[in-house]
N, C-alpha and C positions, 0 to 999 in steps of 0.2 A: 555306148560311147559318149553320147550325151552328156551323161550320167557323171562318167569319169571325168570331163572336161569342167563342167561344173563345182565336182568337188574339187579338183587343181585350181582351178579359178577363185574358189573360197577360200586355200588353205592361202595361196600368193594375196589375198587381200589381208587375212588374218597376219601374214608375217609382217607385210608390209607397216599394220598398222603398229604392233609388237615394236618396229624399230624403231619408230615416233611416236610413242604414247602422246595419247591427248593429256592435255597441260588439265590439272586437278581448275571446278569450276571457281572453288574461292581463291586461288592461285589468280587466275584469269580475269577473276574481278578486280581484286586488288592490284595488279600489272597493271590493268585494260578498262579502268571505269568506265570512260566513253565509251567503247567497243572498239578501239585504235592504241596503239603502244604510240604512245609519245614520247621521244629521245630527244634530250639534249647532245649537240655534239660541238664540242670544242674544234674551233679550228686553228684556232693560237698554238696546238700543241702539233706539229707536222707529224711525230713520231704515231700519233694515235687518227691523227683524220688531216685532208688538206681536200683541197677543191682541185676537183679539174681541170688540167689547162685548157682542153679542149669543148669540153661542155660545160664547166662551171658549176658541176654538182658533188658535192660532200664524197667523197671515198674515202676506205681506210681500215686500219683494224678494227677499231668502235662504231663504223658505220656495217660492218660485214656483220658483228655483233648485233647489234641493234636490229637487221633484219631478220638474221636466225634466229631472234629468240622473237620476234613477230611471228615468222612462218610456223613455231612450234606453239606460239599461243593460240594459232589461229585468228590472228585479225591484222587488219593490214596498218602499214610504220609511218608516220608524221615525226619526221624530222626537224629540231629546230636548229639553226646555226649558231653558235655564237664565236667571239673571238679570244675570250678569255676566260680562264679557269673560275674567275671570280664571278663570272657571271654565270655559267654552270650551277654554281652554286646556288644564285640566286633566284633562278627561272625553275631550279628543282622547289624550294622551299617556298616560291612562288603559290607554288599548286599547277603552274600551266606545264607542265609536264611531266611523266610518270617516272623513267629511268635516264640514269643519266651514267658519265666516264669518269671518274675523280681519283686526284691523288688520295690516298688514305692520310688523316689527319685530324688530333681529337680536336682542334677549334672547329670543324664542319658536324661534328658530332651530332648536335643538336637538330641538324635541321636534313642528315642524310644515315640512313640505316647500311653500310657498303658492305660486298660481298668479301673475301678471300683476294687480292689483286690477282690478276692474268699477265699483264705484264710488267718487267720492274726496267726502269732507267734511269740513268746518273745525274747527278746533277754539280755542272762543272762550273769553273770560275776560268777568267779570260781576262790577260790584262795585255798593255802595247807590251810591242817587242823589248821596248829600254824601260821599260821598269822596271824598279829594284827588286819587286813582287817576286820571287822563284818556285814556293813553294804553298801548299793550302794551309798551315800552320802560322803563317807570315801576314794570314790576310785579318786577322780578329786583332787590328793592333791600332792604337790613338791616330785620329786625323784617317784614317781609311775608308774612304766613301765608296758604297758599293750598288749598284744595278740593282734591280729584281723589277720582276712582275709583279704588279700590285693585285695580291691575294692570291699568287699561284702558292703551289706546294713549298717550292725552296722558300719564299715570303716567310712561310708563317714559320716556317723550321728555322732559318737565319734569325726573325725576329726572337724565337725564344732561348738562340744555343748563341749568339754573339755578347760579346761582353764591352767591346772596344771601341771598334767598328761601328761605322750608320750607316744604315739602307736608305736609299733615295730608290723611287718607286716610277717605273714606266709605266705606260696604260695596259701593256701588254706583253706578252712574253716575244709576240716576233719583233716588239720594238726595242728590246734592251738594249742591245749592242747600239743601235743610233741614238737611245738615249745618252747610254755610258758618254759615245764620242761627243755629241753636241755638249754635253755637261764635264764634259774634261772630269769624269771620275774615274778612282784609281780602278776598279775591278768590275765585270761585269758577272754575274751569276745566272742561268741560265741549264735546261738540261740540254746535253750534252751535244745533243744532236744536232738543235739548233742554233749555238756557236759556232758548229764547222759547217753550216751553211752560213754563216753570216762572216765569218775568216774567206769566203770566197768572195765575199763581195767589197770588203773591204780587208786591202794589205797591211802590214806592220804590226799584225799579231798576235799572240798564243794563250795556247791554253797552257794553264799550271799542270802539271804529273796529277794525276791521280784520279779523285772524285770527293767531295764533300757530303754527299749524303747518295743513300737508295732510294729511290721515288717509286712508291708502289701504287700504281694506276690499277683500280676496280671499278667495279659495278656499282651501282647508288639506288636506291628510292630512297621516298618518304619513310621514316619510322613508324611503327606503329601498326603495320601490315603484316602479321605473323607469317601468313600463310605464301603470299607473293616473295617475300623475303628468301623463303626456306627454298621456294623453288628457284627463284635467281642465283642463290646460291649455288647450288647444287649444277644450273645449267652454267655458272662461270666454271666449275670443275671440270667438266665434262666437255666444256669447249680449250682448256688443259690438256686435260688425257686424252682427243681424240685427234689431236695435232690439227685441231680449225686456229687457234693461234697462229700457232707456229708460221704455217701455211699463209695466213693473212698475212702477218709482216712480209713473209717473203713474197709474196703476188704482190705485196705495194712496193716494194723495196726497201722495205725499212731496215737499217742496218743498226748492230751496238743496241737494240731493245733485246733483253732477254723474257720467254716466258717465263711465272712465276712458279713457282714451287708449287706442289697439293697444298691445298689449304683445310680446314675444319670446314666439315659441310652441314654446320650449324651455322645460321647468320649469328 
């Protein structure tokens, strides 16, 4: 009886470990130099992380992220906060921290190796109720001054597709909209989500129909890490097909994010 108990007890440790493989050791290195995952997370983006209102600690879909792929590497998460994408950027290339959440974009090229996105979101334009603005085709035209976060996603996509048009630059993405109004400009740009949070705070007015671009939010390190790459990749896929996405937006409530498509699980 022993005996038999024994081997049941082996085979449930064997499956157990079968359904979490241990993360390969130069995988782990490359992730985990110190022996800790360090994440940046945006908190300028509400759709991907926001803080607490009752404890004041980071939640979200990139914070759920950031831990499952600690629990799978085996070491435990040092989160950093930041408030804008642009800094994200900069505290990766930094060196002070290993992975990070980012829009996909070849000006970040240089300094970020990104997975396959997980999630995609829109990235809309918001002007007052009485302006002439109707449409997203109306806004790339002379004298048109427009919102952005200075070095978010939309930033560097608006700065290379407008022809007409100039961008005037907030500090942050949750400040557009009070920039926009402080600075009496005509359009504000902005993803999606955090427009009709800010249409609630302030009345008189809308968004345009449609959307101006697809914002594909991924995974990041440093370049140059084969090995940690290939497995990042592979574990953003896999947090795809096993519905930990999907799931996380819906436990935060994030609404109008879609997960991403399968990607190439090659980084």
């Amino acid at each position: 009886m022993r005996r038999l108990v024994t081997g049941l007890f082996a085979c449930l440790s064997i499956a157990a470990c079968a359904m979490t493989p241990s993360a390969p050791t130069a995988a782990v290195s490359e992730l985990a130099p110190t022996g800790k995952l360090r994440a940046v997370i945006n908190l300028g983006n509400a759709v991907l992380a926001k803080k607490d209102a009752a404890t004041g600690e980071p939640g979200g879909v990139s914070v759920d992220l950031a831990r499952e792929l600690g629990r799978r590497l085996g070491v435990p998460v040092e989160l950093t906060t930041v408030t804008s994408a642009g800094q994200s950027v900069e505290v990766l290339a930094s060196g002070k921290v290993d992975v990070g959440f980012f829009a996909i974009d070849p000006a970040r090229a240089k300094t970020t190796a990104y997975t396959a996105p997980y999630v995609q979101i829109e990235g809309a334009y918001l002007v007052r109720a009485d302006s002439p603005i109707a449409s997203n085709d109306q806004v790339d035209s002379e004298g048109v001054r427009i919102a952005v976060g200075a070095k978010s996603a939309y930033d560097l996509y608006l700065s290379r597709e407008l022809k007409k048009a100039t961008l005037e630059r907030a500090p942050t993405t949750p400040a557009v909209v009070d920039f926009f109004l402080a600075n009496r400009l005509d359009v504000a740009a902005n993803v999606k989500q955090q427009l009709e949070l800010d249409m609630k705070r302030h009345s008189g007015l809308r968004l345009l129909p449609g959307r101006f671009m697809v914002i594909n939010q991924a995974m990041g390190m440093a370049p140059g890490k084969p090995a940690g790459a290939a497995y990042l990749t592979a574990f953003v896929e896999e947090m795809k097909s096993s519905g930990f996405v999907a799931e996380a937006l819906k436990r935060h409530g994030v609404e109008g994010a879609m997960v991403a498509p399968p990607g190439p699980l090659k980084p």
